[in-house]
MARTORMAR-482048 format. One record per residue (C-alpha): x, y, z; residue in three letters; residue number from 1. Coordinates in steps of 0.2 Angstrom, whole numbers. Layout:
N
<node px="X" py="Y" pz="Z" res="Ala" n="NUM"/>
...
! end
This chain:
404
<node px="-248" py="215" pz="103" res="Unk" n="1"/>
<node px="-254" py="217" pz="85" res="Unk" n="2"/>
<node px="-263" py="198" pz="83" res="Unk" n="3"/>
<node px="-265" py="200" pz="65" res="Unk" n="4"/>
<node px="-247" py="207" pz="62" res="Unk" n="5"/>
<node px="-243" py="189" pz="73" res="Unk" n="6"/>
<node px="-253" py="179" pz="61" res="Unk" n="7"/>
<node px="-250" py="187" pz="47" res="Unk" n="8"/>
<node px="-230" py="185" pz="51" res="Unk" n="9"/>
<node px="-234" py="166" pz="54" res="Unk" n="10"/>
<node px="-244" py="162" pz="40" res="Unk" n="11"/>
<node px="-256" py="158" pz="51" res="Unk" n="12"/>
<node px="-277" py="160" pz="47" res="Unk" n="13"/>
<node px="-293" py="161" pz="55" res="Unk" n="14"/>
<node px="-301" py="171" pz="66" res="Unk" n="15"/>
<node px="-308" py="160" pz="79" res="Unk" n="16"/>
<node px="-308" py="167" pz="96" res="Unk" n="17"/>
<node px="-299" py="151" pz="105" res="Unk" n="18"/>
<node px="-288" py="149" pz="93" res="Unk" n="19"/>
<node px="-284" py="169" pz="97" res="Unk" n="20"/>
<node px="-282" py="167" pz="115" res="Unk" n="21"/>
<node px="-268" py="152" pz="111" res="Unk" n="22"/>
<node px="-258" py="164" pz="102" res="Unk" n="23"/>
<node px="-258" py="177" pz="116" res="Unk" n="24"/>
<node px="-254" py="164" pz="129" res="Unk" n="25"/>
<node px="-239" py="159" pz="117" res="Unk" n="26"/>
<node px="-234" py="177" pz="117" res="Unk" n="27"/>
<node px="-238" py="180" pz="136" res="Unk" n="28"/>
<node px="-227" py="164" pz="140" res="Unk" n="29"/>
<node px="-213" py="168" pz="128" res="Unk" n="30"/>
<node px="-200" py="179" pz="138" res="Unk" n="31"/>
<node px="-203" py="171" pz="154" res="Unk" n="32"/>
<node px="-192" py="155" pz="152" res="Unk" n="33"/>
<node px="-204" py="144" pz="158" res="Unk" n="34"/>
<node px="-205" py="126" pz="150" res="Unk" n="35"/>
<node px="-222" py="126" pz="140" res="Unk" n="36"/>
<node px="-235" py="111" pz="135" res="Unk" n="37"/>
<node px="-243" py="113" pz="119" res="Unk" n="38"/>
<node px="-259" py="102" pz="117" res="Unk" n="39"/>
<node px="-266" py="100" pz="104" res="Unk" n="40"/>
<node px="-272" py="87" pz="90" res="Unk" n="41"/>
<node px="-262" py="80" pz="77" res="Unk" n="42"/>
<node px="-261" py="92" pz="61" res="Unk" n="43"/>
<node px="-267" py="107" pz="70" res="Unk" n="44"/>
<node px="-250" py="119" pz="69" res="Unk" n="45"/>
<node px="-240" py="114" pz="84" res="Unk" n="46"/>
<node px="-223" py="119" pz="79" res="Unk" n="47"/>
<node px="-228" py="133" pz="74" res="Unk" n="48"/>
<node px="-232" py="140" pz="91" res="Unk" n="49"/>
<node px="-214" py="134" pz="98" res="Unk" n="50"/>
<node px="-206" py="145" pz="85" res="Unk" n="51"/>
<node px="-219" py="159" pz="90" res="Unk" n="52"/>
<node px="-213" py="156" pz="108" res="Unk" n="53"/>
<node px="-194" py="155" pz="103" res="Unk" n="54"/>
<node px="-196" py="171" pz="92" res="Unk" n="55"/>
<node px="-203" py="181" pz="107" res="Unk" n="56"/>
<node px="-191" py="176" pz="119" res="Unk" n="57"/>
<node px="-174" py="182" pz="123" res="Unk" n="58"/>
<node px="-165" py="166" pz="116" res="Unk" n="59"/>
<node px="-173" py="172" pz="98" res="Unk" n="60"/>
<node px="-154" py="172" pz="94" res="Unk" n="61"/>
<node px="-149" py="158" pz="99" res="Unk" n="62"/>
<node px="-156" py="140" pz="89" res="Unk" n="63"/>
<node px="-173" py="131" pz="89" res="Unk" n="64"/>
<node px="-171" py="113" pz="86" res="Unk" n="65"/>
<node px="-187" py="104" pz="83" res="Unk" n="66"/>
<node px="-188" py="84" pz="89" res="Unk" n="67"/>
<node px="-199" py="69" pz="84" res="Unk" n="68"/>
<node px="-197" py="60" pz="101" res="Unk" n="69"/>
<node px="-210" py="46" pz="91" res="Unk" n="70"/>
<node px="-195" py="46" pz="75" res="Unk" n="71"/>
<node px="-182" py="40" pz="84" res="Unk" n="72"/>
<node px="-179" py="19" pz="89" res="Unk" n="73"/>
<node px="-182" py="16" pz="106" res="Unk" n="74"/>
<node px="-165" py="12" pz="108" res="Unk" n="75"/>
<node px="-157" py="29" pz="101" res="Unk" n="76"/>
<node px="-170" py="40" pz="109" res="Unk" n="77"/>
<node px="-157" py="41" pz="123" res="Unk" n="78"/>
<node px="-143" py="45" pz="112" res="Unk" n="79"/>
<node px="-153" py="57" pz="100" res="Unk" n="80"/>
<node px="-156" py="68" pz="115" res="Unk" n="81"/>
<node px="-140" py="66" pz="124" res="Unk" n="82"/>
<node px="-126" py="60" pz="113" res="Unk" n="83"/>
<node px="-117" py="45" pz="116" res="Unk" n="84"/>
<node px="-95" py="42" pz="119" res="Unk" n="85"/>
<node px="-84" py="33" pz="108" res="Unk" n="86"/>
<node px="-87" py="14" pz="109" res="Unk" n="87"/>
<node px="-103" py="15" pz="118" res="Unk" n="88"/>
<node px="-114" py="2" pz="110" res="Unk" n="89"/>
<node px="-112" py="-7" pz="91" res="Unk" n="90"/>
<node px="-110" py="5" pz="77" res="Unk" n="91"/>
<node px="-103" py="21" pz="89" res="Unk" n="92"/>
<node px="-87" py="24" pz="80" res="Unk" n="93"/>
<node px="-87" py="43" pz="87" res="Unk" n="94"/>
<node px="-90" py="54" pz="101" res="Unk" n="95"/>
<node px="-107" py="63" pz="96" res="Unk" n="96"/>
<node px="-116" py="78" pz="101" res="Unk" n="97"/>
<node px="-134" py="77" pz="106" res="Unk" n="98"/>
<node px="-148" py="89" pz="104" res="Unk" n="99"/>
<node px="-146" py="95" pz="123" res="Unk" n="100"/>
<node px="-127" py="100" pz="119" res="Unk" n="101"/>
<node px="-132" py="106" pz="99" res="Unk" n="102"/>
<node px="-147" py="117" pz="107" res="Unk" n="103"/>
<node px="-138" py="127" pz="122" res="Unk" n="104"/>
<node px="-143" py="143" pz="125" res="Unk" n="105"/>
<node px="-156" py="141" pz="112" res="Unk" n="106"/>
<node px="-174" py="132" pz="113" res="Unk" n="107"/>
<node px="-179" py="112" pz="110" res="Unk" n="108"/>
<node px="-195" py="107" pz="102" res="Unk" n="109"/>
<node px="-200" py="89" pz="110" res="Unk" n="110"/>
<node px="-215" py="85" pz="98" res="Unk" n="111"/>
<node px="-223" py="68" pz="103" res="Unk" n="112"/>
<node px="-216" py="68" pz="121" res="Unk" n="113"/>
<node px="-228" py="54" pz="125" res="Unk" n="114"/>
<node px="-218" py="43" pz="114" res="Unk" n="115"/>
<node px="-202" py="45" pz="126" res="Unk" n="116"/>
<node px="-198" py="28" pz="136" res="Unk" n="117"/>
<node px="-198" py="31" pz="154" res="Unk" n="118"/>
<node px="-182" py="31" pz="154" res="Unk" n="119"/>
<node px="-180" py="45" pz="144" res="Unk" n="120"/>
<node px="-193" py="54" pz="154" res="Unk" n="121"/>
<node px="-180" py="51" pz="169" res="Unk" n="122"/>
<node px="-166" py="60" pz="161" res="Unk" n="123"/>
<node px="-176" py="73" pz="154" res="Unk" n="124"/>
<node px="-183" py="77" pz="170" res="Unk" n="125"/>
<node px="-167" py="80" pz="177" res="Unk" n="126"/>
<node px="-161" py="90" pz="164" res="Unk" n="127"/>
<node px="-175" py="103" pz="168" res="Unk" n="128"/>
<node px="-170" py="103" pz="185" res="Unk" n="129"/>
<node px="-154" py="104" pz="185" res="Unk" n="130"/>
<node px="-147" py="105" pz="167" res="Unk" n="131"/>
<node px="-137" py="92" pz="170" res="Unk" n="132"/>
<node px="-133" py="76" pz="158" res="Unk" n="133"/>
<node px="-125" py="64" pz="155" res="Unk" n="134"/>
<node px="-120" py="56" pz="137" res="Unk" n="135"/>
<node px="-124" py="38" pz="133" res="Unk" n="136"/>
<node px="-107" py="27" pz="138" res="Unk" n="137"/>
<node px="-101" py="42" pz="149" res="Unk" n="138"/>
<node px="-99" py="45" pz="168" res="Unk" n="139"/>
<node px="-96" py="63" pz="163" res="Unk" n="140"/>
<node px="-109" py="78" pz="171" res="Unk" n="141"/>
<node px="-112" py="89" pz="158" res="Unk" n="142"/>
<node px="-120" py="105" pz="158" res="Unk" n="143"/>
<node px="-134" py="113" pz="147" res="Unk" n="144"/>
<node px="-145" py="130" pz="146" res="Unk" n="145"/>
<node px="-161" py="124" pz="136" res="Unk" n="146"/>
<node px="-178" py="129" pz="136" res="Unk" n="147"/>
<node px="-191" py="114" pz="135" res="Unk" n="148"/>
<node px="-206" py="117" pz="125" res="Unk" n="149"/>
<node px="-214" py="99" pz="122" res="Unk" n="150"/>
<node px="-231" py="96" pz="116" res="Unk" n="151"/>
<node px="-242" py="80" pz="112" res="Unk" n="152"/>
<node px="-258" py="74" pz="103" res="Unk" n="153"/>
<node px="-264" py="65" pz="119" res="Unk" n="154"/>
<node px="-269" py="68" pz="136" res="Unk" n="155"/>
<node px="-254" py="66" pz="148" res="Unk" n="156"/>
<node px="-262" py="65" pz="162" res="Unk" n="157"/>
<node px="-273" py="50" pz="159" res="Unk" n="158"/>
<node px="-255" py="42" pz="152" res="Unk" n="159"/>
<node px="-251" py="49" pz="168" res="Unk" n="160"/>
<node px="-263" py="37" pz="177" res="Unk" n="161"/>
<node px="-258" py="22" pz="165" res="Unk" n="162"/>
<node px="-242" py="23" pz="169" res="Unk" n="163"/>
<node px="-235" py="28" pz="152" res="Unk" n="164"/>
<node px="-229" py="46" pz="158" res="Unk" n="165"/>
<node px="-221" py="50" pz="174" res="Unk" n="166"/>
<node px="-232" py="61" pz="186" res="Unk" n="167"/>
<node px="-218" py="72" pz="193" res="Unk" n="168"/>
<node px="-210" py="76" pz="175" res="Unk" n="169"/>
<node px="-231" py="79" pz="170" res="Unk" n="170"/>
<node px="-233" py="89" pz="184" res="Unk" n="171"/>
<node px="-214" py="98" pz="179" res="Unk" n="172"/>
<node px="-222" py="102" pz="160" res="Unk" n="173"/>
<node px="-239" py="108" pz="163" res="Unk" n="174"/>
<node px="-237" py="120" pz="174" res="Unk" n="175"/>
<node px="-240" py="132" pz="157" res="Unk" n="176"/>
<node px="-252" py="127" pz="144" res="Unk" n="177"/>
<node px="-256" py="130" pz="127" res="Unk" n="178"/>
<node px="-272" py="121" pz="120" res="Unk" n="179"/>
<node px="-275" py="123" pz="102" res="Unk" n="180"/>
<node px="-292" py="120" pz="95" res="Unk" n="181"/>
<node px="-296" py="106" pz="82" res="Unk" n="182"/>
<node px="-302" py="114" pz="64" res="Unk" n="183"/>
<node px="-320" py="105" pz="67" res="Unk" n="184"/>
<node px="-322" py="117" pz="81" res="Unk" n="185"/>
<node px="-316" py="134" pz="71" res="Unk" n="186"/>
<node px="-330" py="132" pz="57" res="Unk" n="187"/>
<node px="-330" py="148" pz="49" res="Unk" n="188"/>
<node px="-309" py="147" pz="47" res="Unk" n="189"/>
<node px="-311" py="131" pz="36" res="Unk" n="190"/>
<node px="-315" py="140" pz="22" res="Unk" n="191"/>
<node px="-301" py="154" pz="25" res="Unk" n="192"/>
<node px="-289" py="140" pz="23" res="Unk" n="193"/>
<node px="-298" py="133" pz="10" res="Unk" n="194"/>
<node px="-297" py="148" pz="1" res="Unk" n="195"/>
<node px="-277" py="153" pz="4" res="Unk" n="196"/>
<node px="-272" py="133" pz="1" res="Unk" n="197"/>
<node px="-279" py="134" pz="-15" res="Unk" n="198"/>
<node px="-272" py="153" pz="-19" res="Unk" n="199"/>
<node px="-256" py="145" pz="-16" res="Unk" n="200"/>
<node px="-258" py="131" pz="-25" res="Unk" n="201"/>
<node px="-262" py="140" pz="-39" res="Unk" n="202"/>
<node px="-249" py="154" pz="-37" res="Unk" n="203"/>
<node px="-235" py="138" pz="-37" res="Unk" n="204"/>
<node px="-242" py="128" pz="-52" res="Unk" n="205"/>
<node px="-253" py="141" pz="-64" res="Unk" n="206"/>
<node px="-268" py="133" pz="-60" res="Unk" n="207"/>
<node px="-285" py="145" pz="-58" res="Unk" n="208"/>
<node px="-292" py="145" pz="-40" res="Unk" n="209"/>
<node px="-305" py="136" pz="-33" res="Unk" n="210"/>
<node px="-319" py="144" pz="-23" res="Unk" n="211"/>
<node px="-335" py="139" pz="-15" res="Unk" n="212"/>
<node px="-353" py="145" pz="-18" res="Unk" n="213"/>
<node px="-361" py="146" pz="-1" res="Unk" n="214"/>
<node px="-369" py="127" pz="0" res="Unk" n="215"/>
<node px="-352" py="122" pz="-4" res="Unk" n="216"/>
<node px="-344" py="131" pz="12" res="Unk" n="217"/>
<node px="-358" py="123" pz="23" res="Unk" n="218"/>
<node px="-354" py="106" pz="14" res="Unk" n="219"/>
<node px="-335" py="110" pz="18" res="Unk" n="220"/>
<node px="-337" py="112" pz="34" res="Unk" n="221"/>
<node px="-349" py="99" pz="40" res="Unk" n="222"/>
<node px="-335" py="86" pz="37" res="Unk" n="223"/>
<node px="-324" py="85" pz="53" res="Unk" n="224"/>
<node px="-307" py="84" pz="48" res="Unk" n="225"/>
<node px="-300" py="73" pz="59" res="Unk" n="226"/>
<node px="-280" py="80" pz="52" res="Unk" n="227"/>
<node px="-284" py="96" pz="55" res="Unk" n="228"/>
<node px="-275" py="110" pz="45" res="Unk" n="229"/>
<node px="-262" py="97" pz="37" res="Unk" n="230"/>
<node px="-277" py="86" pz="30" res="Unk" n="231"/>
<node px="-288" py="101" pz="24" res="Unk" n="232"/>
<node px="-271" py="107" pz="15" res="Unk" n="233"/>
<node px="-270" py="92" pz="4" res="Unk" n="234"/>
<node px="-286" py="89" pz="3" res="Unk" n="235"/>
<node px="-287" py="107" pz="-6" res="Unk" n="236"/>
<node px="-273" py="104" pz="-16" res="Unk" n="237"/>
<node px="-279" py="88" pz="-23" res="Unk" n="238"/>
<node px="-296" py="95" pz="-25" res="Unk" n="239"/>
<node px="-286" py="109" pz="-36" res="Unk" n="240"/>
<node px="-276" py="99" pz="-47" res="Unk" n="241"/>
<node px="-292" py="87" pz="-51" res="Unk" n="242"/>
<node px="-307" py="101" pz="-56" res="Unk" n="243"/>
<node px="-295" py="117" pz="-60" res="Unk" n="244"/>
<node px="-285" py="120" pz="-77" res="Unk" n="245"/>
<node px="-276" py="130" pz="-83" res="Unk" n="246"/>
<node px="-276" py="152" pz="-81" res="Unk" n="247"/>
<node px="-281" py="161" pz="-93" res="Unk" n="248"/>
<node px="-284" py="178" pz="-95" res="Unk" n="249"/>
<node px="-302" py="176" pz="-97" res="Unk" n="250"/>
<node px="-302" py="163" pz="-83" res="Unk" n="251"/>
<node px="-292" py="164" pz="-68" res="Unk" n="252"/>
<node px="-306" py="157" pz="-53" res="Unk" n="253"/>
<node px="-318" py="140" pz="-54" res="Unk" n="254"/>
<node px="-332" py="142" pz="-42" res="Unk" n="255"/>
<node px="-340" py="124" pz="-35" res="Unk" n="256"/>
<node px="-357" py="121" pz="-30" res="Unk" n="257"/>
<node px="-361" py="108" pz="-15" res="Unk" n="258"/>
<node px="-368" py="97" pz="-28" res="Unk" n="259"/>
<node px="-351" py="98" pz="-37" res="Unk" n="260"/>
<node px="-340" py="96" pz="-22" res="Unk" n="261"/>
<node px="-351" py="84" pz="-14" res="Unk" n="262"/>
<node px="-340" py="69" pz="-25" res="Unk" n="263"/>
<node px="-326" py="74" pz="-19" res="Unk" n="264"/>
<node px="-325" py="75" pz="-2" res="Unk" n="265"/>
<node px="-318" py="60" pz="8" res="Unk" n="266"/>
<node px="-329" py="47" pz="15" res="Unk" n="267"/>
<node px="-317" py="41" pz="27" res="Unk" n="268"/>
<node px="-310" py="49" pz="43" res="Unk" n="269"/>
<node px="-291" py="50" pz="39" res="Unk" n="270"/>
<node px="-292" py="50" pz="22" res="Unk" n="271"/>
<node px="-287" py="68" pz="15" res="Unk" n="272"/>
<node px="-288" py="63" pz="-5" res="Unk" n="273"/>
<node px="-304" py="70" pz="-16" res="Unk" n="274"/>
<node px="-311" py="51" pz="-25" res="Unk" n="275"/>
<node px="-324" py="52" pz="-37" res="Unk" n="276"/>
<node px="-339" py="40" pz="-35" res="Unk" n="277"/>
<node px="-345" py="34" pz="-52" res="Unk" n="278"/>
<node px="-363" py="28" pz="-49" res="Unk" n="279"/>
<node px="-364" py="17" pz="-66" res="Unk" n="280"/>
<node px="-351" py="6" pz="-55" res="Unk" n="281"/>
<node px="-358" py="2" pz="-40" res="Unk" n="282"/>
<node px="-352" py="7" pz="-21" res="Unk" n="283"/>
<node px="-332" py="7" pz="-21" res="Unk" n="284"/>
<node px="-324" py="3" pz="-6" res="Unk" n="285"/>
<node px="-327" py="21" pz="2" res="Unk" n="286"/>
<node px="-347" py="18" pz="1" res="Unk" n="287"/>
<node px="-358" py="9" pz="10" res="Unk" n="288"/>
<node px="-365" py="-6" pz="2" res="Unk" n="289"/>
<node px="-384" py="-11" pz="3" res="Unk" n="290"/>
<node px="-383" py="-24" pz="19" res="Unk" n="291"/>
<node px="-371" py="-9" pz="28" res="Unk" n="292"/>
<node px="-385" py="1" pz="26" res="Unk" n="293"/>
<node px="-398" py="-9" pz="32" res="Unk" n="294"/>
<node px="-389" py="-11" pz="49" res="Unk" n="295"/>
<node px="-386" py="6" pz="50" res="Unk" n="296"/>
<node px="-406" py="9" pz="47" res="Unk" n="297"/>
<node px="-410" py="-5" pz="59" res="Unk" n="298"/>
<node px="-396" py="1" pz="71" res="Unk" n="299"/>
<node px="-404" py="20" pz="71" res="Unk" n="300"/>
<node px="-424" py="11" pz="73" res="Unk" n="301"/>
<node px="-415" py="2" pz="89" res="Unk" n="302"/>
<node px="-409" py="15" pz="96" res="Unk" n="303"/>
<node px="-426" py="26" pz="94" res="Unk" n="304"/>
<node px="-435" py="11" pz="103" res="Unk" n="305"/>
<node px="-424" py="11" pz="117" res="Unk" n="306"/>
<node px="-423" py="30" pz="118" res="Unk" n="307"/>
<node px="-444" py="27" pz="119" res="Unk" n="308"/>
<node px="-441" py="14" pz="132" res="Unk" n="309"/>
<node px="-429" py="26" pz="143" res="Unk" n="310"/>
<node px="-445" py="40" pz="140" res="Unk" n="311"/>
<node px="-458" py="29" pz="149" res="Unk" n="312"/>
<node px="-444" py="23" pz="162" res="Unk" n="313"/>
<node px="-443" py="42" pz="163" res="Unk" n="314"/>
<node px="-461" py="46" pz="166" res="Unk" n="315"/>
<node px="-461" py="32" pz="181" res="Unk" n="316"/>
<node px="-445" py="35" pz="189" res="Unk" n="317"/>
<node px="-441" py="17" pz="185" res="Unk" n="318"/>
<node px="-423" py="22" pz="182" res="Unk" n="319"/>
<node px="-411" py="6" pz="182" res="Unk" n="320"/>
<node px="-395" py="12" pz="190" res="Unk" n="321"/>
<node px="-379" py="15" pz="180" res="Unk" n="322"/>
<node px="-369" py="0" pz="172" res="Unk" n="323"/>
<node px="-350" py="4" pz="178" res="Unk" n="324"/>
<node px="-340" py="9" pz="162" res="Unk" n="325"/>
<node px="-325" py="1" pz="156" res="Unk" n="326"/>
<node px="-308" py="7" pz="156" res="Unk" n="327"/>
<node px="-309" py="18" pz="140" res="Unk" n="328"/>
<node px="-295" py="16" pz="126" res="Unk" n="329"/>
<node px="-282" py="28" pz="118" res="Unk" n="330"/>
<node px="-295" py="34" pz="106" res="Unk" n="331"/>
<node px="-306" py="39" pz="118" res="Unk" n="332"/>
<node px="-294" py="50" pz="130" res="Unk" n="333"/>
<node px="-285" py="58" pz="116" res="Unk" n="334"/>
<node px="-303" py="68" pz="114" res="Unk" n="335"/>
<node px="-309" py="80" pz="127" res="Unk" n="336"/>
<node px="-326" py="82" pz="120" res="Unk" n="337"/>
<node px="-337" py="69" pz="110" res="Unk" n="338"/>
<node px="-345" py="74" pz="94" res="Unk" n="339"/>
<node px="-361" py="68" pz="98" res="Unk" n="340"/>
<node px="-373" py="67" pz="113" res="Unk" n="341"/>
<node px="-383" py="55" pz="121" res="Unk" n="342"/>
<node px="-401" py="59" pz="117" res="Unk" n="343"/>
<node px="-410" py="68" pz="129" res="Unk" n="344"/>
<node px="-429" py="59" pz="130" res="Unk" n="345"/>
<node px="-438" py="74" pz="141" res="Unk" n="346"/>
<node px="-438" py="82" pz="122" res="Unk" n="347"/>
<node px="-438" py="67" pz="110" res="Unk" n="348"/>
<node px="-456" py="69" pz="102" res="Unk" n="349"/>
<node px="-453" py="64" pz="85" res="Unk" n="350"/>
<node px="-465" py="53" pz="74" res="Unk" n="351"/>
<node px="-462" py="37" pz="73" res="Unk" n="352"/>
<node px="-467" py="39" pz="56" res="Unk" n="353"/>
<node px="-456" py="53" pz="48" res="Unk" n="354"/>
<node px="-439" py="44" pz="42" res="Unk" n="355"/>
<node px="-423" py="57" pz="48" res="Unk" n="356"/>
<node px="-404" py="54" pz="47" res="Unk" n="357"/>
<node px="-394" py="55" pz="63" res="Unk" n="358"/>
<node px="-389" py="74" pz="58" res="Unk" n="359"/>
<node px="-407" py="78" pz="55" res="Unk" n="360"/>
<node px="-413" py="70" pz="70" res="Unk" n="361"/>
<node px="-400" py="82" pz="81" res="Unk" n="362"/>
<node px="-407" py="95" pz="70" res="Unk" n="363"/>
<node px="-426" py="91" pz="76" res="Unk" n="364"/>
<node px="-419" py="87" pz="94" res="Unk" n="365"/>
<node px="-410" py="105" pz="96" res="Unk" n="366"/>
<node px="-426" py="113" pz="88" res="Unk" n="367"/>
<node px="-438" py="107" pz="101" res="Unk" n="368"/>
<node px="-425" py="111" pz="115" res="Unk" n="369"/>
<node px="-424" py="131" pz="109" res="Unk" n="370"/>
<node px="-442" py="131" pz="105" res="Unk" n="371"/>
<node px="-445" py="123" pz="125" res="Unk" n="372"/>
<node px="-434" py="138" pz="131" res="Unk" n="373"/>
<node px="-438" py="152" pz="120" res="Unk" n="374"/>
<node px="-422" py="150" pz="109" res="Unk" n="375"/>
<node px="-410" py="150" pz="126" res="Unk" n="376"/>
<node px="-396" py="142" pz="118" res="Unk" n="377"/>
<node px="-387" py="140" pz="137" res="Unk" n="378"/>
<node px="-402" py="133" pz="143" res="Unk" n="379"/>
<node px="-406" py="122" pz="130" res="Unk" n="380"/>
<node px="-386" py="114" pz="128" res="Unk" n="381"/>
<node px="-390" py="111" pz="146" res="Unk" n="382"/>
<node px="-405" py="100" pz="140" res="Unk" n="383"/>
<node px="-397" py="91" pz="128" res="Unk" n="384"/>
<node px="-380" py="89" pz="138" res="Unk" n="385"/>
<node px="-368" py="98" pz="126" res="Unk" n="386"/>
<node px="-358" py="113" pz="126" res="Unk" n="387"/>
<node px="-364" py="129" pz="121" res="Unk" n="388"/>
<node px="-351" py="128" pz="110" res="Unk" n="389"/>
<node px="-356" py="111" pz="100" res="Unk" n="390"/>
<node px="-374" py="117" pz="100" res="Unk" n="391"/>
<node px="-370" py="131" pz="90" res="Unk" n="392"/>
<node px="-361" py="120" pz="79" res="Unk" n="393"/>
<node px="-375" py="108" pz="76" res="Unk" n="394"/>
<node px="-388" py="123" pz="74" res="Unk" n="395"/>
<node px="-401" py="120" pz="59" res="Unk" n="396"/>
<node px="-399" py="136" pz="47" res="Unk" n="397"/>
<node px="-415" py="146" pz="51" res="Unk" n="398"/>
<node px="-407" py="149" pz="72" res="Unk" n="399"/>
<node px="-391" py="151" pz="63" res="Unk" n="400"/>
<node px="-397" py="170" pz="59" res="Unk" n="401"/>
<node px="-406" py="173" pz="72" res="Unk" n="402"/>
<node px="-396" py="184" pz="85" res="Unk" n="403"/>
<node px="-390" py="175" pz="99" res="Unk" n="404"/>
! end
């Protein structure tokens, strides 16, 4: 398999190695009929990897319907997927196909399975067992030839253990797995889509492109893009329509410094649209005002304190056993891996006069970790308690360069 001819085909860019492998399991898993779990964050391309798996499958012939399972009322949900006789509740003036019936012989999307009602999740797991249905109102077996491939923003298995998903239908889905990596963790493909969302943009609407001076890119891709590829696409196409103008054909590119881009990047997480912050009126409502960032400042010289504390705790072996930790919420299990670490205070050495922000304060912490094992970057993510991975990430700019 050519993987650029498959991207390229797709419309799909970057070069990251995990995003690679999930294509090659897509096209692995493709021609073996098996129903497929895509994982995977909001934003980050799901459907497109059902229509790579529909494509490379012997139902390429035959349709792909694509379902919200989260768009539909909870009461229809039943109906959407099954179709529904004559008469069968208020407003059912006709007999009506399903998708099950429309996508027979052909493949069905289930995007945002974790939104089915239990009892939906019944029926479906009986359909993949048997292929057998029945409409809403109707004591009618019928039959159906689908392939499933379903995918989700969250981790089913701990719905699993909250009693939001059924175990058996879990077990029935992710038996093949697709896991498609966030943006945050493909850094140097930010700024491919960067550059190809604002080609297009300018190829649709006449504008010049924008590109990025090297501090820009760095700037770009410090920001963790919480929407993935669908935020970073209107953030571009926003960021366009604001600093670009018209082509000319003297003019056809505008290049941005950090400096210049630095005004326009969201300030929020969720919030794809570039704001400008005029200084001569004060913080807006994206900015932090003055008390904020005392408790912030006061927040950070608590933590260092403790972190102090837990270093002379250390050096006595006065450790107090671990707290038990509370049930963790949905915003908590939707991520596998946090974005920050809890600092490590074998190698927390730092003044207690020199004033750092959290990122610099990783930036030192990292340092003294590489500099204790010789620039070991395995070792030293062991230290601090991170992935190899994150560490690289997070690395200051002078290791950037340095070979590995």
């Amino acid at each position: 398999m050519d993987l650029q001819a498959l991207k390229n085909k797709y419309d799909i860019i970057g070069n990251d190695p995990d995003l690679g492998e999930a294509l090659e399991t897509a096209v692995k898993f493709a021609p073996t009929g098996l129903s497929i779990l895509i994982q995977g964050e909001s934003g980050v391309g799901k459907e497109n990897f059902a229509r790579i798996i529909h494509q490379y499958s012997p139902r390429r012939n035959a349709p792909l319907f694509a379902v919200n399972c989260g768009a539909f009322a909870k009461e229809l949900v039943n109906s959407e997927l099954f179709g529904h006789v004559k008469g069968s509740f208020t407003g059912s003036t006709e007999t009506r196909k399903g998708y099950f019936e429309d996508a027979n012989g052909g493949t069905l999307f289930l995007d945002e399975i974790a939104e089915l009602p239990l009892e939906s999740q019944t029926l479906l797991l009986r359909v993949l067992q048997s292929g057998e249905y029945r409409k809403v109102g109707s004591n009618k077996i019928e039959h159906t030839d689908v392939r499933i491939v379903a995918a989700t923003n969250v981790h089913l298995y701990e719905a699993v253990k909250r009693g939001k998903f059924r175990e058996d239908l879990y077990f029935r889905l992710s038996a093949a797995q697709i896991r498609i990596p966030p943006l945050r963790d493909r850094g140097e493909d930010i700024y491919l889509l960067f550059r190809k969302f604002s080609a297009d943009f300018s190829d649709a609407t006449g504008m010049c492109k924008v590109s990025l001076r090297p501090d820009a890119i760095r700037l770009l891709a410090s920001y963790r893009w919480p929407g993935n590829i669908r935020q970073l696409k209107g953030f571009t196409e926003s960021l366009t329509a604001l600093v670009s103008e018209k082509i000319t054909p003297t003019r056809q590119r505008i290049e941005l410094s950090a400096a210049e881009l630095r005004p326009f990047m969201p300030r929020e997480e969720g919030d794809p649209i570039p704001v400008v912050y005029d200084s001569s009126k004060g913080p807006t409502s994206g900015s932090f005002s003055n008390d904020e960032r005392q408790a912030i400042l006061k927040a950070i010289f608590d933590l260092r304190r403790d972190v102090d504390e837990l270093r002379a705790r250390m050096d006595r072996k006065e450790l107090p056993a671990p707290a038990p930790q509370p049930p963790r919420d949905n915003a908590e299990w939707q991520s596998e891996e946090p974005e920050s670490f809890e600092v490590p205070s074998k190698i927390v050495d730092l003044p207690p006069e020199k004033n750092l922000s959290i990122k610099e304060t990783e930036e030192e912490l990292i340092r003294k970790a590489l500099e204790k094992y010789g620039g070991n970057r395995k070792k030293a993510s062991e230290e601090l308690g991170m992935s190899e991975r994150n560490l690289y990430r997070k690395l200051p700019e002078e290791y950037k360069k340095k070979k590995k």
